[in-house]
Residue frames relative to the residue before (quaternion, step in Angstrom):
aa qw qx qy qz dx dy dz
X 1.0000 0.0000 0.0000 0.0000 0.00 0.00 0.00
X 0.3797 -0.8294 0.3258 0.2484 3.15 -0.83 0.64
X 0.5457 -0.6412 0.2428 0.4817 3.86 -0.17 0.33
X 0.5758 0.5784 -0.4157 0.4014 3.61 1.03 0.12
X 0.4174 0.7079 -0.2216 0.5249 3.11 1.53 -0.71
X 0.8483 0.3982 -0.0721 0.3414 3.16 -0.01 -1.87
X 0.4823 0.7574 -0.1465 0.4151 3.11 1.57 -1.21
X 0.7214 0.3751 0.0221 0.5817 3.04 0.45 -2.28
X 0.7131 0.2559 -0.4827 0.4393 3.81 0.01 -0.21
X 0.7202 0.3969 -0.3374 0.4582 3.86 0.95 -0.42
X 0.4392 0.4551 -0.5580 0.5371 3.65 0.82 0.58
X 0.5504 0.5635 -0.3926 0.4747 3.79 0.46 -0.95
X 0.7775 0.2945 -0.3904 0.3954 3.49 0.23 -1.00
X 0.8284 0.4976 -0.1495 0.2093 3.23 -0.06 -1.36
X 0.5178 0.5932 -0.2391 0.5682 3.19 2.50 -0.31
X 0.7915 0.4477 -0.2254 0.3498 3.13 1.20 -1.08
X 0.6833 0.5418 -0.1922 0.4502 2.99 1.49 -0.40
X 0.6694 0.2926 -0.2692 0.6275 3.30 1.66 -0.02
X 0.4505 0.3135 -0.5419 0.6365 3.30 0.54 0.87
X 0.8210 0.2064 -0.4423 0.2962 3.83 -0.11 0.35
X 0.2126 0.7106 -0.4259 0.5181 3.52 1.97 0.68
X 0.8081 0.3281 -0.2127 0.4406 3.21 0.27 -1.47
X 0.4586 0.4768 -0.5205 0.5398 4.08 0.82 -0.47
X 0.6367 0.6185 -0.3469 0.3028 3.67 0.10 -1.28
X 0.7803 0.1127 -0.1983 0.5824 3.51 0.46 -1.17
X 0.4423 0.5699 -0.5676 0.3967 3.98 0.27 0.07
X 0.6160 0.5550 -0.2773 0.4854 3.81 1.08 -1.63
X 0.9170 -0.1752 -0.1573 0.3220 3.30 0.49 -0.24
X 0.0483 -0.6269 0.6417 -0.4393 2.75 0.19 2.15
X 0.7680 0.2703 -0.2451 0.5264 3.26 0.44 -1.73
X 0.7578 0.4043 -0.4028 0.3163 3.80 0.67 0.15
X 0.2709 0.7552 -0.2988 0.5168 2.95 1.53 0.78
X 0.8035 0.1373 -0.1867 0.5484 3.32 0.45 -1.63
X 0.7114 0.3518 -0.1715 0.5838 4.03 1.15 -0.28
X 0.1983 -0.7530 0.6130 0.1336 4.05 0.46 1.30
X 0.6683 0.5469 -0.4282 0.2663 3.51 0.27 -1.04
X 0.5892 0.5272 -0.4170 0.4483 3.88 1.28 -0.49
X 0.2776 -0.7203 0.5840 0.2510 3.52 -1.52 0.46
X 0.8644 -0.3059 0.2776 0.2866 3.52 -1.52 -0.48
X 0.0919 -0.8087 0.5411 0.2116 3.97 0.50 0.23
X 0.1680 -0.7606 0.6107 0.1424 3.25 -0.38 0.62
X 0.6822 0.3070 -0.2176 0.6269 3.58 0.56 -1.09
X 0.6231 0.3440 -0.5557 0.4297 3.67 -0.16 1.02
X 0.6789 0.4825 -0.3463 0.4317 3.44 1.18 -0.68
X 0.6140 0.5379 -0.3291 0.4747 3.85 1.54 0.22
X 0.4331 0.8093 -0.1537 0.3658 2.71 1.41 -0.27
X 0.7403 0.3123 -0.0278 0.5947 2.56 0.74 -2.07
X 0.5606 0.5960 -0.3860 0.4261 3.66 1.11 -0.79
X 0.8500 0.3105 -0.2938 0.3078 3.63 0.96 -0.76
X 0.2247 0.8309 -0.2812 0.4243 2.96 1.84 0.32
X 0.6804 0.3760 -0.0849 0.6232 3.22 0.73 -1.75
X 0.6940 0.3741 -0.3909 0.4750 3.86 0.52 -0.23
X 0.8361 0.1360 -0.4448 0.2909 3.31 0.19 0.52
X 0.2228 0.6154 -0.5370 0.5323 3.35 1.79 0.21
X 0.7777 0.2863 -0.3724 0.4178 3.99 -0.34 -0.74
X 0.6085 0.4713 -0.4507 0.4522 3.90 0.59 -0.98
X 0.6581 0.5954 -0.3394 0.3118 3.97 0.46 -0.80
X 0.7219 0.5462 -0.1874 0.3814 2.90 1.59 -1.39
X 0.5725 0.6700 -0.1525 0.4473 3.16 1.74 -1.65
X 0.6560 0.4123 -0.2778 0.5679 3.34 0.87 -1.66
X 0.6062 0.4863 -0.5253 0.3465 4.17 0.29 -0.04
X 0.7846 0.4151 -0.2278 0.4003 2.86 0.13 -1.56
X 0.4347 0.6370 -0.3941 0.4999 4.29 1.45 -0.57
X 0.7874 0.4727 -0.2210 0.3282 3.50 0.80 -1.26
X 0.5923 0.5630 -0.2855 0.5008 2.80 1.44 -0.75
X 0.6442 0.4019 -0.3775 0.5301 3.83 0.32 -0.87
X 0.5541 0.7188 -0.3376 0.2498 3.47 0.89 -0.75
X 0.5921 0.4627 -0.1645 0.6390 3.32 1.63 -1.60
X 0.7313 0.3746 -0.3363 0.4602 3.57 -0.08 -0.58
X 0.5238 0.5992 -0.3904 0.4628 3.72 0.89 0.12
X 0.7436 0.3535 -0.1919 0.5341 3.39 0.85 -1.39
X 0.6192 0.5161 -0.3562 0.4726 3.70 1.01 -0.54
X 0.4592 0.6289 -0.4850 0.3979 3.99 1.65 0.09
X 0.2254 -0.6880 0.6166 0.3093 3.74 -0.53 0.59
X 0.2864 -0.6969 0.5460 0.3663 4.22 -0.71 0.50
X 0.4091 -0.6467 0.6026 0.2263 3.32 -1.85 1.19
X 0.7415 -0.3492 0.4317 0.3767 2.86 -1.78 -0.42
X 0.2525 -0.7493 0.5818 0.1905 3.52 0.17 0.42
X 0.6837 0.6661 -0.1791 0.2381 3.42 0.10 -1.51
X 0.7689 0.2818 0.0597 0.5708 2.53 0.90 -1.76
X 0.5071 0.4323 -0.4839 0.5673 3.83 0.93 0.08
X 0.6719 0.4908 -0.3149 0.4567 4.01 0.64 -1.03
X 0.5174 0.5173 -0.3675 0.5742 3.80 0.84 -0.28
X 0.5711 0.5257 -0.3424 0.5294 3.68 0.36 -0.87
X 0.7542 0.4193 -0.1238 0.4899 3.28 -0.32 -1.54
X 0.7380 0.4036 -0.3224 0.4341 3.81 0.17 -0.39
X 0.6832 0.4334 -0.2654 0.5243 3.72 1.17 -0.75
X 0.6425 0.4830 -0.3673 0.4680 3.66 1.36 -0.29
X 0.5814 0.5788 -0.1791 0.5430 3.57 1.75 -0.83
X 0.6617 0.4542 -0.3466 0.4855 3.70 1.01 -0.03
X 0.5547 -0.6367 0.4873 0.2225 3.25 -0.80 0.99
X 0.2375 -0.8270 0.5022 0.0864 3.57 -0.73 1.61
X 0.4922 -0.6688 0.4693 0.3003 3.67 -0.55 1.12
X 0.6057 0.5672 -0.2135 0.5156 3.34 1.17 -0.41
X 0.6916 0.4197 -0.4381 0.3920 3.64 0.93 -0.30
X 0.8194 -0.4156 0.2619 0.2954 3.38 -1.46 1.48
X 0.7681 0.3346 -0.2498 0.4855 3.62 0.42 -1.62
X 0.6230 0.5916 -0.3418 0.3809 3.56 0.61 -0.54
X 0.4594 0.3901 -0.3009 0.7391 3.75 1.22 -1.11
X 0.8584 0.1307 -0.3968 0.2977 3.35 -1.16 -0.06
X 0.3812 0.4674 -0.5120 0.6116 4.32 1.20 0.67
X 0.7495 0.4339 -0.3921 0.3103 3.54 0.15 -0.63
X 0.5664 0.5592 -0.4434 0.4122 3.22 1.17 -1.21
X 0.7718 0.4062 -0.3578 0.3335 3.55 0.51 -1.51
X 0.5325 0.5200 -0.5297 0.4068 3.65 0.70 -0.29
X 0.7195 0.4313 -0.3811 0.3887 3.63 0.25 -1.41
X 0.5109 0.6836 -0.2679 0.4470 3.88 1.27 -0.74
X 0.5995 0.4941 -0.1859 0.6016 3.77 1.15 -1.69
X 0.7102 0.4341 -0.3400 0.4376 3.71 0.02 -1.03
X 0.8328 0.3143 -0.2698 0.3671 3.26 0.12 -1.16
X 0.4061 0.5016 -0.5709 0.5075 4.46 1.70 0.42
X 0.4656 0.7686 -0.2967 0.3232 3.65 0.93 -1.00
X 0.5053 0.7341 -0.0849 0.4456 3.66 1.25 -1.41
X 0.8848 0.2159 0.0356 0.4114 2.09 -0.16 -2.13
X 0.7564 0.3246 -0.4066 0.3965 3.49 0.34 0.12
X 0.8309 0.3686 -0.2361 0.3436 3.03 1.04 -0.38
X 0.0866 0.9471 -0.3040 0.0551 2.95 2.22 0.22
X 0.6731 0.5092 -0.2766 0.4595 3.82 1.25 -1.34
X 0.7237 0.4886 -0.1546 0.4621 3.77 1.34 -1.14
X 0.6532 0.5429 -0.3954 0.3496 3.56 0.83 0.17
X 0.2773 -0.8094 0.4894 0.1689 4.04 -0.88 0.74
X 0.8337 -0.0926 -0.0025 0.5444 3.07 1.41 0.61
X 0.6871 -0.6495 0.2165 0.2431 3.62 -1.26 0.32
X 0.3628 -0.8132 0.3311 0.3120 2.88 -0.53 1.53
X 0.3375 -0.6304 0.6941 0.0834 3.64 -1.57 0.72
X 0.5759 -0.4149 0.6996 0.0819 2.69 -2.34 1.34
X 0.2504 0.6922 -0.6720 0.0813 3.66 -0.57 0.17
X 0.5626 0.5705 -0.5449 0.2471 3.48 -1.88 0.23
X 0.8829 -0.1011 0.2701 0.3706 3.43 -1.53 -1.38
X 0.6181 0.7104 -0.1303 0.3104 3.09 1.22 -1.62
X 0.7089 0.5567 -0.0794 0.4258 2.87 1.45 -1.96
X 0.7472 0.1296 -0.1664 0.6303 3.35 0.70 -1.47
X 0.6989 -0.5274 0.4136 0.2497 3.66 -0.23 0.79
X 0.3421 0.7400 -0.4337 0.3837 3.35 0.91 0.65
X 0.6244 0.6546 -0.3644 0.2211 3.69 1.10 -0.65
X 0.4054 -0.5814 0.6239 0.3291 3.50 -1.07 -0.54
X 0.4337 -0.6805 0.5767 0.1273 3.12 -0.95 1.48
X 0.8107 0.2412 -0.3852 0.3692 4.04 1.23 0.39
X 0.7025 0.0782 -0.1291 0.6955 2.98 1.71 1.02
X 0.1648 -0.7427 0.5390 -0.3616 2.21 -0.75 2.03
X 0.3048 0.7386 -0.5891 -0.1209 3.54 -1.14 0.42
X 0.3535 -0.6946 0.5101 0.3639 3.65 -0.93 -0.05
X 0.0761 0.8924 -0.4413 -0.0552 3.28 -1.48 0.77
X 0.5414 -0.6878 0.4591 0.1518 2.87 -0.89 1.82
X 0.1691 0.6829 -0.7057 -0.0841 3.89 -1.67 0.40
X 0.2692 -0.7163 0.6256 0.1517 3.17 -1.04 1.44
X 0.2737 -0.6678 0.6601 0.2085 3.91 -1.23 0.51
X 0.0640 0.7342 -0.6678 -0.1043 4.11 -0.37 0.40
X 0.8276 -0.4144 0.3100 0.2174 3.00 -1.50 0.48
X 0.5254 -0.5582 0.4611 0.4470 4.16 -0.70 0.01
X 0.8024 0.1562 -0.0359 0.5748 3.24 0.30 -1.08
X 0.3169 0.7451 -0.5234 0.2655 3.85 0.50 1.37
X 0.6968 0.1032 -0.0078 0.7098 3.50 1.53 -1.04
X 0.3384 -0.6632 0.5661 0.3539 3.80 -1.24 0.50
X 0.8307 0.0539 -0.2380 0.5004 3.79 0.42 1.14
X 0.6325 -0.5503 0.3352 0.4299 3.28 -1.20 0.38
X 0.5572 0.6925 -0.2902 0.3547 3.32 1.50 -1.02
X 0.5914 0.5798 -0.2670 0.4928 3.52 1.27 -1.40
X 0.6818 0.5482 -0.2549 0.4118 3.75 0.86 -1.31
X 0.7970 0.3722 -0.2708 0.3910 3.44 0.95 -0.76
X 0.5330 0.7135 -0.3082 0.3345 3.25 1.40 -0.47
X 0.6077 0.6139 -0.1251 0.4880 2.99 1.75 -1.79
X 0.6965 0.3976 -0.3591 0.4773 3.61 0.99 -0.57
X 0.5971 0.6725 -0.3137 0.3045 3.07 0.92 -0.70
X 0.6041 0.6310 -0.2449 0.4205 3.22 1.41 -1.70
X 0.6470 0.6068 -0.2389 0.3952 3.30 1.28 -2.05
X 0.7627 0.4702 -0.2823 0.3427 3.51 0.93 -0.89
X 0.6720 0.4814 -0.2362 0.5108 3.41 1.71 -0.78
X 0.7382 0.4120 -0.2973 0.4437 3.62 1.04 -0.27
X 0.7362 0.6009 0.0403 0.3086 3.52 1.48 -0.97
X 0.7545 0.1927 0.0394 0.6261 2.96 1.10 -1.62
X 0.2154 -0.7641 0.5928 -0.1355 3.14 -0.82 1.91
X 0.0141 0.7131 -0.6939 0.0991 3.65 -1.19 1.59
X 0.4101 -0.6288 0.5480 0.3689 3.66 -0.72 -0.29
X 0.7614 0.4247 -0.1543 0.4648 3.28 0.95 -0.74
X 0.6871 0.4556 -0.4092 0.3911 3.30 1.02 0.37
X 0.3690 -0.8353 0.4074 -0.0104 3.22 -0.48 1.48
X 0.8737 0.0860 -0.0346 0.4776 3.70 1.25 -0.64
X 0.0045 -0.7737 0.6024 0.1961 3.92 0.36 0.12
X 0.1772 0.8868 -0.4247 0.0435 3.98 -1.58 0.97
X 0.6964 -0.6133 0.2071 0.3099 2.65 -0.53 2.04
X 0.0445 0.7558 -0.6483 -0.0799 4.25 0.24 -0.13
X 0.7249 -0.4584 0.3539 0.3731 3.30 -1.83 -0.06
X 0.6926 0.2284 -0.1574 0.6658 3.95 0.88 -0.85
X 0.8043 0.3964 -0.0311 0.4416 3.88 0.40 -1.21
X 0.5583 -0.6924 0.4512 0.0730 3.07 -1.85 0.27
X 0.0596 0.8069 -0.5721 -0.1342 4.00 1.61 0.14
X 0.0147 0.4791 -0.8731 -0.0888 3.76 -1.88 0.95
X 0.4324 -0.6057 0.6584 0.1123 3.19 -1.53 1.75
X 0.1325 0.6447 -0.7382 -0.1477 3.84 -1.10 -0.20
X 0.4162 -0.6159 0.6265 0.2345 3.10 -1.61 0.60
X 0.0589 0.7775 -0.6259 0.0153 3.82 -0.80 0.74
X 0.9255 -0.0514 -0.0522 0.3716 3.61 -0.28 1.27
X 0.6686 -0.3857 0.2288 0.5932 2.84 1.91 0.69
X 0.5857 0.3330 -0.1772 0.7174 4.29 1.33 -0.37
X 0.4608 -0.6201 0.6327 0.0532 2.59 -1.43 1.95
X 0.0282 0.7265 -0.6866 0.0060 3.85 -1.06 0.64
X 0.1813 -0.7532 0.6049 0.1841 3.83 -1.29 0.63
X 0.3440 -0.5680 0.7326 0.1492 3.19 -1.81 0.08
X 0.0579 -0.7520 0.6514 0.0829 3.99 -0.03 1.04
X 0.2901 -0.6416 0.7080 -0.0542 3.55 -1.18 1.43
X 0.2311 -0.7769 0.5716 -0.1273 3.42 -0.68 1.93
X 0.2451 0.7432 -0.6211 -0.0422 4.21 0.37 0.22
X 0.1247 -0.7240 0.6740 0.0773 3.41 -1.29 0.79
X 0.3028 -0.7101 0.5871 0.2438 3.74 -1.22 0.01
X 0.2222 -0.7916 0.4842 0.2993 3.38 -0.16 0.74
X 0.4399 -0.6711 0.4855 0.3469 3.68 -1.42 0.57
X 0.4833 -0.6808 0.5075 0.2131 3.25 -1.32 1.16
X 0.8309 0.2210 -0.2303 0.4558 3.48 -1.18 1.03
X 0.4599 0.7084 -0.3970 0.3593 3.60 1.18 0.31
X 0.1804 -0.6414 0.6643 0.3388 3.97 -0.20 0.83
X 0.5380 0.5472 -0.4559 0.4508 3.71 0.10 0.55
X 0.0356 -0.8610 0.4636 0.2061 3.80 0.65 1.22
X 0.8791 0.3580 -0.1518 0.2755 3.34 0.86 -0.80
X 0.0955 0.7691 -0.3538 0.5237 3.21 2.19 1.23
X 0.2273 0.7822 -0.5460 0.1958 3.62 -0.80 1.59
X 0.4116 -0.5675 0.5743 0.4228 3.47 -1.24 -0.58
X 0.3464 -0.7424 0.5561 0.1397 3.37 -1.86 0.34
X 0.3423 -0.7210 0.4840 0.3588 3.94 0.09 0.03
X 0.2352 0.8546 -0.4597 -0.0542 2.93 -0.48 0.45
X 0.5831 -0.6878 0.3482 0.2564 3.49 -0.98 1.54
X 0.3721 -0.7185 0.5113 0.2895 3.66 -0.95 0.37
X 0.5586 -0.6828 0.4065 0.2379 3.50 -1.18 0.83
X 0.7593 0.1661 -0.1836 0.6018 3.68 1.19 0.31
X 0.7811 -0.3972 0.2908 0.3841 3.00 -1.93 0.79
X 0.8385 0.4063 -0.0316 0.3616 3.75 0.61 -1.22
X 0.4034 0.6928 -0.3487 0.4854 3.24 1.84 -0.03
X 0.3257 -0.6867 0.5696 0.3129 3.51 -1.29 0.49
X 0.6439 -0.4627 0.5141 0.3271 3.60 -1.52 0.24
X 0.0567 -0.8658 0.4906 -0.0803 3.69 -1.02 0.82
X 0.1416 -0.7930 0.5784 0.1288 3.97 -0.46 0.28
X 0.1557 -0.7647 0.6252 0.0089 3.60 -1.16 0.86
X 0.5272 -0.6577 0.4933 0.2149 3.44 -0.92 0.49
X 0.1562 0.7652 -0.5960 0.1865 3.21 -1.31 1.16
X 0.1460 -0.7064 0.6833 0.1130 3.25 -2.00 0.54
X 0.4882 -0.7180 0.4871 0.0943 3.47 0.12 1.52
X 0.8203 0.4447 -0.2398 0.2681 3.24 0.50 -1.61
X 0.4819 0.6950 -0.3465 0.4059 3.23 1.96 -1.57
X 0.3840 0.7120 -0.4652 0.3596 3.95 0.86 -0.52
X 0.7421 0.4554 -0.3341 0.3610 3.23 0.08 -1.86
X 0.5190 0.7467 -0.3473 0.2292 3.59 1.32 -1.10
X 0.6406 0.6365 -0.1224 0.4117 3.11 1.32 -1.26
X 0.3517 0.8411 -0.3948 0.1140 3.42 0.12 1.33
X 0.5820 -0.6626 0.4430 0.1611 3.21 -1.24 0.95
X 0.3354 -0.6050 0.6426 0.3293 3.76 -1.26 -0.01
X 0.5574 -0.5456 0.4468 0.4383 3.50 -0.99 0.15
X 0.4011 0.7070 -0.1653 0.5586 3.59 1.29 -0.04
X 0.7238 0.1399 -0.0946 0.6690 3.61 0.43 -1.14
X 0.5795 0.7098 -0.2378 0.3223 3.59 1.17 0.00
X 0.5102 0.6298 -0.1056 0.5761 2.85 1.81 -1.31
X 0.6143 0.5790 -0.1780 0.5057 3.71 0.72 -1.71
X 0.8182 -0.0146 -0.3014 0.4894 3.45 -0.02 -0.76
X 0.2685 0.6351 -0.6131 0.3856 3.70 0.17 1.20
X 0.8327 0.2930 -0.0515 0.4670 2.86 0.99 -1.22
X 0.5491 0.4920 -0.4147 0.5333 3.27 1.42 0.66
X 0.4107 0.6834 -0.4267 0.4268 3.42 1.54 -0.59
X 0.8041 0.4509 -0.1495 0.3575 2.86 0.30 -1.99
X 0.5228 0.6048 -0.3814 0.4642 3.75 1.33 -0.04
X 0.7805 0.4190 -0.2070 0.4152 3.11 0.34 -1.26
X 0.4841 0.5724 -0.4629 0.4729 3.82 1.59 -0.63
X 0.7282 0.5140 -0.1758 0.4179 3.56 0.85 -1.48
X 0.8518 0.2412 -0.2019 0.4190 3.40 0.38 -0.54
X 0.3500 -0.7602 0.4296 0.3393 3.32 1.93 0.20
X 0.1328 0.7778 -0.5514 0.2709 3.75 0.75 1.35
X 0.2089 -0.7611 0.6025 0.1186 3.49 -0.20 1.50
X 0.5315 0.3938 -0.6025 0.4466 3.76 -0.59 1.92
X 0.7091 -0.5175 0.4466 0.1729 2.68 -1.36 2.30
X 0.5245 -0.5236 0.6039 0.2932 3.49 -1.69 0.48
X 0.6115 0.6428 -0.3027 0.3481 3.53 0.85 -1.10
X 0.6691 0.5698 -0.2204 0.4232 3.40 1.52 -1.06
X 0.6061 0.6073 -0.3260 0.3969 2.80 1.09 -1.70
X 0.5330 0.7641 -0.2243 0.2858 3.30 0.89 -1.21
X 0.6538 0.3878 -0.0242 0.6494 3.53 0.52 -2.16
X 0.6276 0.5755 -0.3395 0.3996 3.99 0.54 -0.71
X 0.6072 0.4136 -0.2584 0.6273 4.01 1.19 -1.46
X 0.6734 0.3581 -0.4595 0.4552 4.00 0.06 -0.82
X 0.7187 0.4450 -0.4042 0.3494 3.85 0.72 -0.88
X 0.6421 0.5236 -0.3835 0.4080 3.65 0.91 -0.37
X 0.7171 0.3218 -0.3440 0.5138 3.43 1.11 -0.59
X 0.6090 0.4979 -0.4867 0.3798 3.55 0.67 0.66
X 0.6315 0.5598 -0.2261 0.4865 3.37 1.38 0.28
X 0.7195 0.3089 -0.1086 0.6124 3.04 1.48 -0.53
X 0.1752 0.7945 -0.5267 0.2462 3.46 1.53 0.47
X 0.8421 -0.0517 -0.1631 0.5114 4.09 -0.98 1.19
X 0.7054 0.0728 -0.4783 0.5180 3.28 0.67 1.91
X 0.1656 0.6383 -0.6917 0.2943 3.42 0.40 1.29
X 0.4951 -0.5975 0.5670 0.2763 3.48 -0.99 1.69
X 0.4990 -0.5417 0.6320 0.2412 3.04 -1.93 -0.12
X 0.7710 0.2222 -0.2225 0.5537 3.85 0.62 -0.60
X 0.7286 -0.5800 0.3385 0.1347 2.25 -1.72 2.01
X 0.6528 0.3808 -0.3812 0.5324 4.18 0.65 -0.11
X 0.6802 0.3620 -0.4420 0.4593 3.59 0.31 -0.57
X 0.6153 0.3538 -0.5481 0.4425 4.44 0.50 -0.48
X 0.4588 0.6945 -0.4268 0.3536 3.54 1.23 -0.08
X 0.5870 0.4660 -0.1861 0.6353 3.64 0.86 -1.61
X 0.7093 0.4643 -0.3335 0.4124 3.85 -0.03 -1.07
X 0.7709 0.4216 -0.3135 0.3600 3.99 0.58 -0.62
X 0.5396 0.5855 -0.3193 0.5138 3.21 2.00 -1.22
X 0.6969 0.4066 -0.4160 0.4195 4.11 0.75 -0.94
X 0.4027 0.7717 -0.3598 0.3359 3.55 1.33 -0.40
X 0.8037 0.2725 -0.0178 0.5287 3.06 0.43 -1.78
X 0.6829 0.3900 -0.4068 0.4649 3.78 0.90 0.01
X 0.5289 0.4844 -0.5480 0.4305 4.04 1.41 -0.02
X 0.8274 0.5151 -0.0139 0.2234 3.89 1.10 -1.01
X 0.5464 0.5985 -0.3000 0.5033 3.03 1.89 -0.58
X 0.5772 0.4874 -0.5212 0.3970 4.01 0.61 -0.09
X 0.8610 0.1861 0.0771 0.4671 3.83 0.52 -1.28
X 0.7460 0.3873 -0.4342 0.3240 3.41 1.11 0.35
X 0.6146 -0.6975 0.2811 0.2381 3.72 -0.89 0.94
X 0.2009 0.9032 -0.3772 -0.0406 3.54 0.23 0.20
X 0.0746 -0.8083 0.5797 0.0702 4.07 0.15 0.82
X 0.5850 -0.5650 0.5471 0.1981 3.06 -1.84 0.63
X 0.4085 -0.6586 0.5435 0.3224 3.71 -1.24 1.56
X 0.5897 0.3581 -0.5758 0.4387 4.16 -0.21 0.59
X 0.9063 -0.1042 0.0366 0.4079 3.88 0.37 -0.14
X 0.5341 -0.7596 0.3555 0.1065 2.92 -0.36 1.87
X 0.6384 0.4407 -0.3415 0.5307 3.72 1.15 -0.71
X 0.5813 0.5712 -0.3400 0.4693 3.86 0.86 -0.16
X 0.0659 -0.7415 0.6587 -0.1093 3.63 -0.08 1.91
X 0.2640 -0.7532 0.5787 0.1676 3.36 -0.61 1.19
X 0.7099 0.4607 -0.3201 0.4259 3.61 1.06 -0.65
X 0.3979 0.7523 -0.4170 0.3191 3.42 1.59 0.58
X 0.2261 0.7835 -0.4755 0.3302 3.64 0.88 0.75
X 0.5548 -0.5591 0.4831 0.3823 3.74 -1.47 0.24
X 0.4309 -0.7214 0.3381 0.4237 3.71 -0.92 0.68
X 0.4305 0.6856 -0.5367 0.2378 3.51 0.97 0.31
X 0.6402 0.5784 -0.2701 0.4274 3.59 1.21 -1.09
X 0.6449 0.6017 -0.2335 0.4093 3.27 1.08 -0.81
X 0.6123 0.5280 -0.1919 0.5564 2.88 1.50 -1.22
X 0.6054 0.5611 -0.3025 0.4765 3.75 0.91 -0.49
X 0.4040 0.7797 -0.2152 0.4272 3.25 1.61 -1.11
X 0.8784 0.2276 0.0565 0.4165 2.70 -0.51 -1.96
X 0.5799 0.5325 -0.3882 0.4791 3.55 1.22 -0.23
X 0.6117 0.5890 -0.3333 0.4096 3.73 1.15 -0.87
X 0.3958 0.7863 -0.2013 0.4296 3.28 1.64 -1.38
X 0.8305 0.3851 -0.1052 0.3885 3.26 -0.26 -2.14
X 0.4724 0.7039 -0.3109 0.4297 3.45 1.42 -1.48
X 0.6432 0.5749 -0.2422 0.4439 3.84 0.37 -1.69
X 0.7706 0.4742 -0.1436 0.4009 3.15 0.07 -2.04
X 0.6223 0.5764 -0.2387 0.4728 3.77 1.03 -1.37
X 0.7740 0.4418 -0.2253 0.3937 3.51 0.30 -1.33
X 0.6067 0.5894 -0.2870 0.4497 3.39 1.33 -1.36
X 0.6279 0.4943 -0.3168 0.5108 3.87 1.02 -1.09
X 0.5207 0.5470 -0.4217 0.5019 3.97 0.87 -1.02
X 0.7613 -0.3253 0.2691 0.4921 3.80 0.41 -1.18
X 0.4878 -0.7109 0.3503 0.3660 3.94 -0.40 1.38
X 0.8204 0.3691 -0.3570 0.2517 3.33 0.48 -0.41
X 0.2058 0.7491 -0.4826 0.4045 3.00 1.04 1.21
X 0.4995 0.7012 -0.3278 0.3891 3.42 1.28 -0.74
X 0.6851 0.4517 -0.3290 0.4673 3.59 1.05 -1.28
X 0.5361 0.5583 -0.3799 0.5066 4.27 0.91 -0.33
X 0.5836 0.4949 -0.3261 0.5551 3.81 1.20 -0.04
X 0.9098 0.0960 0.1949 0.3536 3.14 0.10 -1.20
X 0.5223 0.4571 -0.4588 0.5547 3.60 1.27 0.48
């Protein structure tokens, strides 16, 4: 639609209806100070249509105007400006604060060992953003999952508590500034140059007798004062399974970097399973330029995010699209927003996502 259009039917509204607000309370004022007067209806249309085309005139100007300067936009490369922006927006293995989070993770993992060296069922792993290169060089965390043994703690509860303790009584950094309890995990904040950065600490328990070696439970904290503790099932590792092209890689960079920007309430994890699910639908007509698989993933996730089901490959009872339908609805509105503006004019695309 064009903005004259758009303009002019929303001047119409918002004129016409406050210009008949204002007949409304003036009408009775004067029937206030003089009871004996009634209600004008046909003055209060009047005035209502008054304001509707005083506002469509106005709307449809100022529409026209943005209009002309729209068509007088010459269109950029998108693609290639959004390539730019995505390789500056990825997180360089090479940047200072990051090498020195890593050291302390690789540093954390390996006190970790050692104390718990008899109680672990296997090696602990880096897993997330960090790993496959997916992160954001302005936010960023690392994350740590520890497997322990079946028969290491006599609940999942006992396991997390014990790490926990180990970190608050034991494990000494200068720079770490806050250790917190989370819903599955453990966040140790360090401060590095004045910016708070975490390390998320994953302990699972593997399950005893499972030809599944690397199949466990999680602890998991309750969201209120009066709630009980709980554990859920998981395979951390099956994660790693989950891979991207450098391609679908790129995308959710650049969906990351949406959802940071437009405060879009949908998990990274989703976004994720969402790009593999659009290009599994659209398998032998996946465009070729990088803004249209752009346009193609956003129409994805705004035909699918009200009613389609999607769960996570480490635990089948985990519906990521399990969410209230307002968010969704935010979703898919953020979605449309993209898809709309681009069609108004492509380089609108770079206000999304640069």
């Amino acid at each position: 639609m064009s903005k004259t259009i758009k303009y002019a039917v929303n001047g119409a509204l918002i004129f016409g209806i406050g210009n008949a607000l204002l007949n409304a309370l003036k009408q009775h004022q004067r029937i206030s100070d003089n009871p004996n007067l009634e209600f004008d209806w046909s003055e209060l249309f009047k005035s209502a249509g008054k304001g509707v085309l005083a506002g469509s005139a106005s709307g449809a100007l100022v529409g026209g105007v943005m209009d002309l300067q729209n068509a007088s936009k010459e269109p950029l490369n998108t693609s290639v400006i959004l390539s730019t922006v995505v390789a500056n927006m990825r997180l360089d293995r090479n940047n200072p604060t990051y090498k020195k989070m890593s050291s302390k993770a690789d540093q954390l993992i390996s006190k970790i060992e050692i104390n718990f060296k008899n109680q672990l069922g296997g090696h602990i792993l880096r897993i997330g953003s960090t790993e496959d290169n997916t992160a954001l060089s302005n936010d960023f965390d690392i994350d740590i999952s520890i497997p322990f043994k079946p028969n290491s703690f006599s609940s999942t509860a006992t396991m997390y508590d014990e790490l926990l303790q180990f970190f608050k009584n034991e494990y000494n950094d200068k720079d770490l500034i806050k250790i917190r309890e989370q819903k599955k995990s453990i966040g140790l904040i360090f401060n590095i140059s004045g910016e708070d950065y975490k390390i998320d600490v994953v302990p699972y328990k593997l399950t005893a007798g499972n030809k599944n070696k690397t199949a466990g439970y999680l602890f998991v904290n309750s969201d209120s004062i009066l709630g009980n503790d709980s554990y859920t099932k998981t395979d951390i590792p099956s994660l790693k399974s989950i891979n991207l092209s450098p391609v679908q890689q790129k995308l959710l960079i650049s969906f990351k970097n949406w959802k940071q920007k437009y405060s879009v309430p949908i998990s990274s994890h989703l976004l994720r399973l969402l790009i593999l699910d659009a290009y599994d639908y659209n398998s032998g007509k996946i465009p070729r330029d990088f803004t249209k698989k752009i346009l193609m993933v956003a129409q994805h996730i705004s035909d699918n995010i009200m009613d389609r089901r999607i769960v996570s490959i480490e635990n089948t009872n985990n519906v990521l699209t399990d969410m209230n339908e307002s968010k969704k609805i935010k979703i898919k509105k953020a979605c449309e927003n993209v898809i709309k503006d681009y069609t108004y004019h492509p380089n609108t695309i770079l206000d999304y996502f640069e």
